[in-house]
N, C-alpha and C positions, 0 to 999 in steps of 0.2 A: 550692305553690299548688295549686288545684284544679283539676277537667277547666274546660274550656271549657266544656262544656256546665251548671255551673252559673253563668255568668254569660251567655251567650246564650239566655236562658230565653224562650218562648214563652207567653203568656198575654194576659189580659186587663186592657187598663187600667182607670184613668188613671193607678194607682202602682204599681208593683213594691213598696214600702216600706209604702203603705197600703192596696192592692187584694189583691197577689199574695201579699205573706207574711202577712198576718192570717188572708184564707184559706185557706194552706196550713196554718194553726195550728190554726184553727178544725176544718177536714178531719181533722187527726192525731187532735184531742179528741175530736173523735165518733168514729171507730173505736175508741179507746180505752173510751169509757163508751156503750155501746150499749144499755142498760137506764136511760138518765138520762130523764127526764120533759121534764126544762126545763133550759134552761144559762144563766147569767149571765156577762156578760161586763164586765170593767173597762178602761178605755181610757184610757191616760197620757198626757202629755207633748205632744210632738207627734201620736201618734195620736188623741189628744185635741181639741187646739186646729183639725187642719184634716181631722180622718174626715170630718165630712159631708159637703165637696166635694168629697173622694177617693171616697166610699163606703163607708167603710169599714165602718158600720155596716150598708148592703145587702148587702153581700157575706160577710159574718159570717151575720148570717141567713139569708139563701140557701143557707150553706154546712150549718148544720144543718136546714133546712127539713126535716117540718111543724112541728118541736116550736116551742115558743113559744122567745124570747132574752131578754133583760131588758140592756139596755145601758145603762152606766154610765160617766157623761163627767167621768174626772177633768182636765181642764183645766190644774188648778195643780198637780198631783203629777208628779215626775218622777224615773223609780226611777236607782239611780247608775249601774248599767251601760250603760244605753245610754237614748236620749231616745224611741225608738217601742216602748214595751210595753206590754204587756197581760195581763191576768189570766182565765185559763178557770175558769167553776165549772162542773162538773156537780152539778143534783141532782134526788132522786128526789121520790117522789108528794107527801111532808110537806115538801116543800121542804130537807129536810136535805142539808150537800153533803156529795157520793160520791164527787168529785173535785176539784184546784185545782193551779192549776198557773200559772206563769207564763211567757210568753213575750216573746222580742227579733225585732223584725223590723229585721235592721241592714240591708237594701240589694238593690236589687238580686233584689228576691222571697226573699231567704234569712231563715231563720229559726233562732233559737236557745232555748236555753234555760238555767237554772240550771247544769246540768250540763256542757251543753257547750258554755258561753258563752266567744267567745274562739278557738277553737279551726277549724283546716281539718280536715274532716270527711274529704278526698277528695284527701290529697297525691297528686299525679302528678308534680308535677314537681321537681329536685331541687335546683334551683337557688333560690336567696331575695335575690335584686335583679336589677335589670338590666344591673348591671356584670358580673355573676358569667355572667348568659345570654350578654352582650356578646364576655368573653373564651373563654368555652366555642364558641362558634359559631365566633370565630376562628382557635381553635388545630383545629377538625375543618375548618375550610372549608366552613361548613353556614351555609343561608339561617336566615332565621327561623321561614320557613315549614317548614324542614325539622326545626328542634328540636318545634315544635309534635305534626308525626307521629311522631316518635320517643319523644316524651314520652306523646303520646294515644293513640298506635297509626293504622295507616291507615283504619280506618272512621272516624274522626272527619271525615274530609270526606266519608260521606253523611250527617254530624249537617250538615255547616254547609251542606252543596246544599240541605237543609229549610231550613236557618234565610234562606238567601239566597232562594228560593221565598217565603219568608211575609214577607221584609219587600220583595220588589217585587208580593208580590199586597199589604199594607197599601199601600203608594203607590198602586199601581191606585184601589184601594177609594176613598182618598182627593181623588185628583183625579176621579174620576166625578160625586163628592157636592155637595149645594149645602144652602144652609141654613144655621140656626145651631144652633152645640154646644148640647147641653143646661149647665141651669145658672143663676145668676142674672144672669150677666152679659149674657149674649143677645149672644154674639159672632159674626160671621157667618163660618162657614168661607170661605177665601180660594184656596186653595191651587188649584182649577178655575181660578178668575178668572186667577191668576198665571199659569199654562203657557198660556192665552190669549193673554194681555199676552206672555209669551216668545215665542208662533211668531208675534208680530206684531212681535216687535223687530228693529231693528238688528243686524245680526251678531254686532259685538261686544257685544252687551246679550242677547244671544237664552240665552246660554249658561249668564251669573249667574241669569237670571230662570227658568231652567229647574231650578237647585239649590236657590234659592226654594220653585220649588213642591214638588218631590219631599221636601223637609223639612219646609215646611209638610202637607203631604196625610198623614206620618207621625204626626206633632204631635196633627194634628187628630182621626186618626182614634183615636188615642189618648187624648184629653180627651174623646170621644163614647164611652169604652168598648167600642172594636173589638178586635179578634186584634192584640196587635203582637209584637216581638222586644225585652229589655231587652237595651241596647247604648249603655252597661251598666246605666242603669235607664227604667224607664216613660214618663218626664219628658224624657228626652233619645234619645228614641230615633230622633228623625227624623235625626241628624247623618249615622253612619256609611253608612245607606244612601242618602241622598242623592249623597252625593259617590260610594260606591262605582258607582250607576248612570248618573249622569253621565258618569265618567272609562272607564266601559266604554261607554257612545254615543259619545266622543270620540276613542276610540283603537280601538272596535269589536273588545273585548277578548273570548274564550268566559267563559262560565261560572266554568270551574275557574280559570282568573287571578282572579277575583275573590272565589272561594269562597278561594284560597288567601292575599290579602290579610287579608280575613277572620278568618284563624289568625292573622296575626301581629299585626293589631288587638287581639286577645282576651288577647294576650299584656302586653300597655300595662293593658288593663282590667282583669287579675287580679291584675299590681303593683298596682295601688293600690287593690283589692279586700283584696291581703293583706298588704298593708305602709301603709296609711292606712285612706281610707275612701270610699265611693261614695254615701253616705246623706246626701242634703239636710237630713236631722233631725240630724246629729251635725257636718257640714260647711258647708252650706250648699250651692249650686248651682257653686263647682267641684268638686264631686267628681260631679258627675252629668252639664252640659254640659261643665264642662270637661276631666272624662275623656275623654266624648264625644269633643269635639273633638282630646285627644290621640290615641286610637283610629285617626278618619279619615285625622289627618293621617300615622298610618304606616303604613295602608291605599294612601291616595294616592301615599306616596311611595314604597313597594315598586312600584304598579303603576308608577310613572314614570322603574324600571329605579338606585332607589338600593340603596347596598352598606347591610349591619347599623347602622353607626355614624350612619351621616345619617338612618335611620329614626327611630332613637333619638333624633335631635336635633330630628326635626320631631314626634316624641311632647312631648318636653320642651317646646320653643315651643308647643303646642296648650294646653298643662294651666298653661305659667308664666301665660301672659296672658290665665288666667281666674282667679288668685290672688285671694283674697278675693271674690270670687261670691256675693253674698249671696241664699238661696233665703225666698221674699217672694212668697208665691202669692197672688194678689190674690182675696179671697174665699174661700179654703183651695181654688181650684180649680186645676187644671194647666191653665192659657189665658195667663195674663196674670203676668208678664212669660215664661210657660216657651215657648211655639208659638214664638213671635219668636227665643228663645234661638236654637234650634234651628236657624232658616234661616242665622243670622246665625256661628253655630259652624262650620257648615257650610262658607261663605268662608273663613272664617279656618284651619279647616283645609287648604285649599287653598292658602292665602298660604305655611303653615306647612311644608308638605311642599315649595312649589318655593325658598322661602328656602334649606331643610334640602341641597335637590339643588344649588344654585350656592358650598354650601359645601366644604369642605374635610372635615366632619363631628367638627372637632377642638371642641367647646364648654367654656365654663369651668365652666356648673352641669348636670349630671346630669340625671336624669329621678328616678333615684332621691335625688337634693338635692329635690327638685321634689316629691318626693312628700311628704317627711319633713316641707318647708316647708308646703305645701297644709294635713297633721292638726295642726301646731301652731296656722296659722291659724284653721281651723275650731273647735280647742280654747279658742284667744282673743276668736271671735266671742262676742258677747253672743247669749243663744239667742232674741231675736226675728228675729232676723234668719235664725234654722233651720229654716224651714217649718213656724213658728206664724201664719202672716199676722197678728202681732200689728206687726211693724215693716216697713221699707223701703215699698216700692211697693202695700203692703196697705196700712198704716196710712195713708199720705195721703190714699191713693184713697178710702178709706172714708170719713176725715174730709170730702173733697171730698163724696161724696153725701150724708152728712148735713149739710151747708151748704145744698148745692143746696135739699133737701128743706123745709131750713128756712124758706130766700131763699123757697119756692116758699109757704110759708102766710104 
C-alpha cells in the first residue's frame, strides 16, 4: 500500500476524481509542453457525463490559464481501463499536436496513466490484506496505530496534525456559512441551522444533532468548492471528521488520540484503495461513503479503547452495510443524495464501532471478504448507476422536473 498521505490528500472540491486529479493531470501537461499555444482536452465516461457539476471543465482551464482549452465531451465513450479518463493535447501556433497523452483519474485525487496504470507508485507498507496486518500486529503486540509509524516513519503524525487542522478549520468554515451551494439545484446549506437545533435539544438529541452538523458543514463546504481533506474522497469527506470531533468533545480527548485514530482509519481506507476501489465512477458510492463510513467506524472504536480485531470488525460492519451504494448525483452535482450521505454514515459509524466493542471481535466475514465483495459488486453494477447521474435518484428527479415544467405550461 502507499503512504498515507496519498489518500489524506488536501485540496479543493467538490471531487477528488473530477476536481482534484483532472487537475493534477492537467498541471503535469503543462510543465511538460511549456512552448504549446493551446491545449485540447477530451473528457470520457464519467468525466464526461457529470464534469460540469463537478467542474471539471473550470478547473482544467484554470489549471492551464491564459492559454486558450478547447474541451471535448465525450459523453458515450468509455476507454476500458477505467470509467474517469481523459485525453491531454498540446499544440502549437498551426494547431498541430506537440503532445497527447492520456490519463486515469481512479480516486481519491490520484492519477494515472498508460504506463503506470494499475500500479502503487509508493509501497510502504509490506503487508497486502488486513489479515496479514491483523496477525502481524498480533504476534509484535503492536496497536494499529503503532504499525502505521513504523510503516511511515514518526513524522507522519505532523502530516496528520495538518490534516486534523484542516478538516476542523473546514467544519469551522462550514457551520459559520449561511446560504445556498452554488449550482442548479439552489440547495440551501444546513449544517448552521443543525448545531442551532443541537444546543437547543434534548440531551439525549443534542449529541446525534451535533454529528449532523459537523458532517453536514464538511459536505457542504465541499459541494461550494472550499479547502477540504479526501477521507478517502471529495464526496465523503464529511464522515470521518465528524465523528472524530465529536467523540473528542465527548470523551475531551488531546489532539494526538485523535491524530492517532487517524493513522489507523487510513489504514481501512488504503485496503480498499489497494485491494478494490474508492472511485464512485468504477464503484459507485460504497466505495467512497462507504469506505468512509468503514474509516470512522475504526477511528471511533480505537478511541473507545478496542483491541486490533474489533477495530477490524467495526471497519467491516461500516463498508458491509453500504454494499451496493449506488453513486446517483442528482444533476452531476455533489449535493443530492452525497451531503445527506455523509451525516447519515456518520451514525452509523458510530452504531458500527460500539456494536464491534460489546463483541467478542471473532466475525464470520472479514473486511478483506468485504472488500473483494464491495469491487465485484461495483463491477456488476450497470454503469448509470456510477456517477453518470444518468440513473438512480438523477434520473427521477430529472424526470420529476420536467413533468413539473411541463404540468406548469
Amino acid at each position: 500500500m502507499e503512504s498515507l498521505k496519498e489518500l489524506y490528500k488536501i485540496g479543493m472540491g467538490p471531487s477528488s476524481s473530477h476536481t482534484m486529479g483532472p487537475r493534477k493531470a492537467a498541471d503535469a501537461f503543462n510543465r511538460q509542453y511549456p512552448a504549446a499555444v493551446s491545449f485540447k482536452v477530451f473528457l470520457y465516461g464519467s468525466l464526461a457525463a457529470t464534469g460540469k457539476g463537478h467542474l471539471t471543465d473550470f478547473t482544467i482551464k484554470e489549471a492551464f490559464y491564459p492559454k486558450p482549452v478547447e474541451i471535448v465531451w465525450e459523453y458515450n465513450t468509455f476507454l476500458p481501463k477505467h470509467p474517469n479518463a481523459l485525453r491531454l493535447q498540446a499544440l502549437d501556433k498551426a494547431g498541430h499536436i506537440m503532445g497527447d497523452k492520456v490519463f486515469y483519474s481512479i480516486g481519491g485525487g490520484a492519477i494515472r496513466d498508460d504506463e503506470n496504470f494499475g500500479q502503487q507508485l509508493n509501497n510502504i507498507y509490506p503487508h497486502h490484506s488486513m489479515e496479514e496486518i491483523l496477525e502481524y500486529t498480533s504476534q509484535k503486540r503492536m496497536l494499529l496505530w503503532e504499525y502505521v509509524e513504523e510503516c511511515e516513519g514518526a513524522d507522519i503524525w505532523d502530516y496528520l496534525e495538518t490534516v486534523w487542522k484542516t478538516m476542523q478549520a473546514t467544519m469551522n468554515r462550514g457551520l459559520e456559512k449561511r446560504g445556498v451551494l452554488p449550482g442548479s439545484l439552489n440547495l440551501e446549506r444546513k449544517a448552521r441551522r443543525y448545531l442551532y437545533k443541537a444546543e437547543n435539544s434534548p440531551q439525549y438529541l443534542r449529541r446525534m444533532n451535533n454529528l449532523f452538523a459537523y458532517a453536514l458543514a464538511c459536505a457542504e463546504e465541499n459541494a461550494s468548492g472550499g479547502v477540504v481533506v479526501t477521507a478517502p474522497t471529495c464526496g465523503s469527506c464529511g464522515v470521518v471528521p465528524a465523528v472524530c470531533r465529536l467523540v473528542q468533545e465527548i470523551c475531551e480527548f488531546e489532539d494526538n488520540t485523535i491524530i492517532r485514530a487517524l493513522g489507523t482509519a487510513s489504514l481501512f481506507g488504503n485496503m480498499a484503495k489497494a485491494n478494490a476501489s474508492i472511485s464512485g465512477a468504477e464503484v459507485g458510492c460504497q466505495g467512497e461513503v462507504g469506505v468512509a463510513c468503514a474509516m470512522a467506524a475504526a477511528a471511533t472504536c480505537q478511541l473507545e479503547g478496542a483491541d486490533n480485531r474489533r477495530i477490524a470488525y467495526a471497519a467491516e460492519m461500516g463498508l458491509e452495510h453500504h454494499l451496493g451504494l449506488t453513486c446517483d448525483p442528482v444533476d452531476g452535482l455533489v449535493q443530492i443524495p452525497c451531503i445527506e450521505r455523509n451525516a447519515l454514515a456518520a451514525s452509523r459509524a458510530l452504531d458500527c464501532a460500539t456494536y464491534a466493542l460489546m463483541s467478542d471481535g471473532d466475525n464470520r466475514v472479514s473486511y478483506d471478504d468485504v472488500l473483494a465483495t464491495m469491487m465485484q459488486t461495483g463491477l456488476d453494477m450497470n454503469k448509470d448507476y456510477r456517477e453518470t447521474a444518468r440513473g438512480g435518484l438523477a434520473r427521477f428527479f430529472k424526470e420529476k422536473v420536467l413533468r413539473i415544467k411541463g404540468d406548469a405550461k
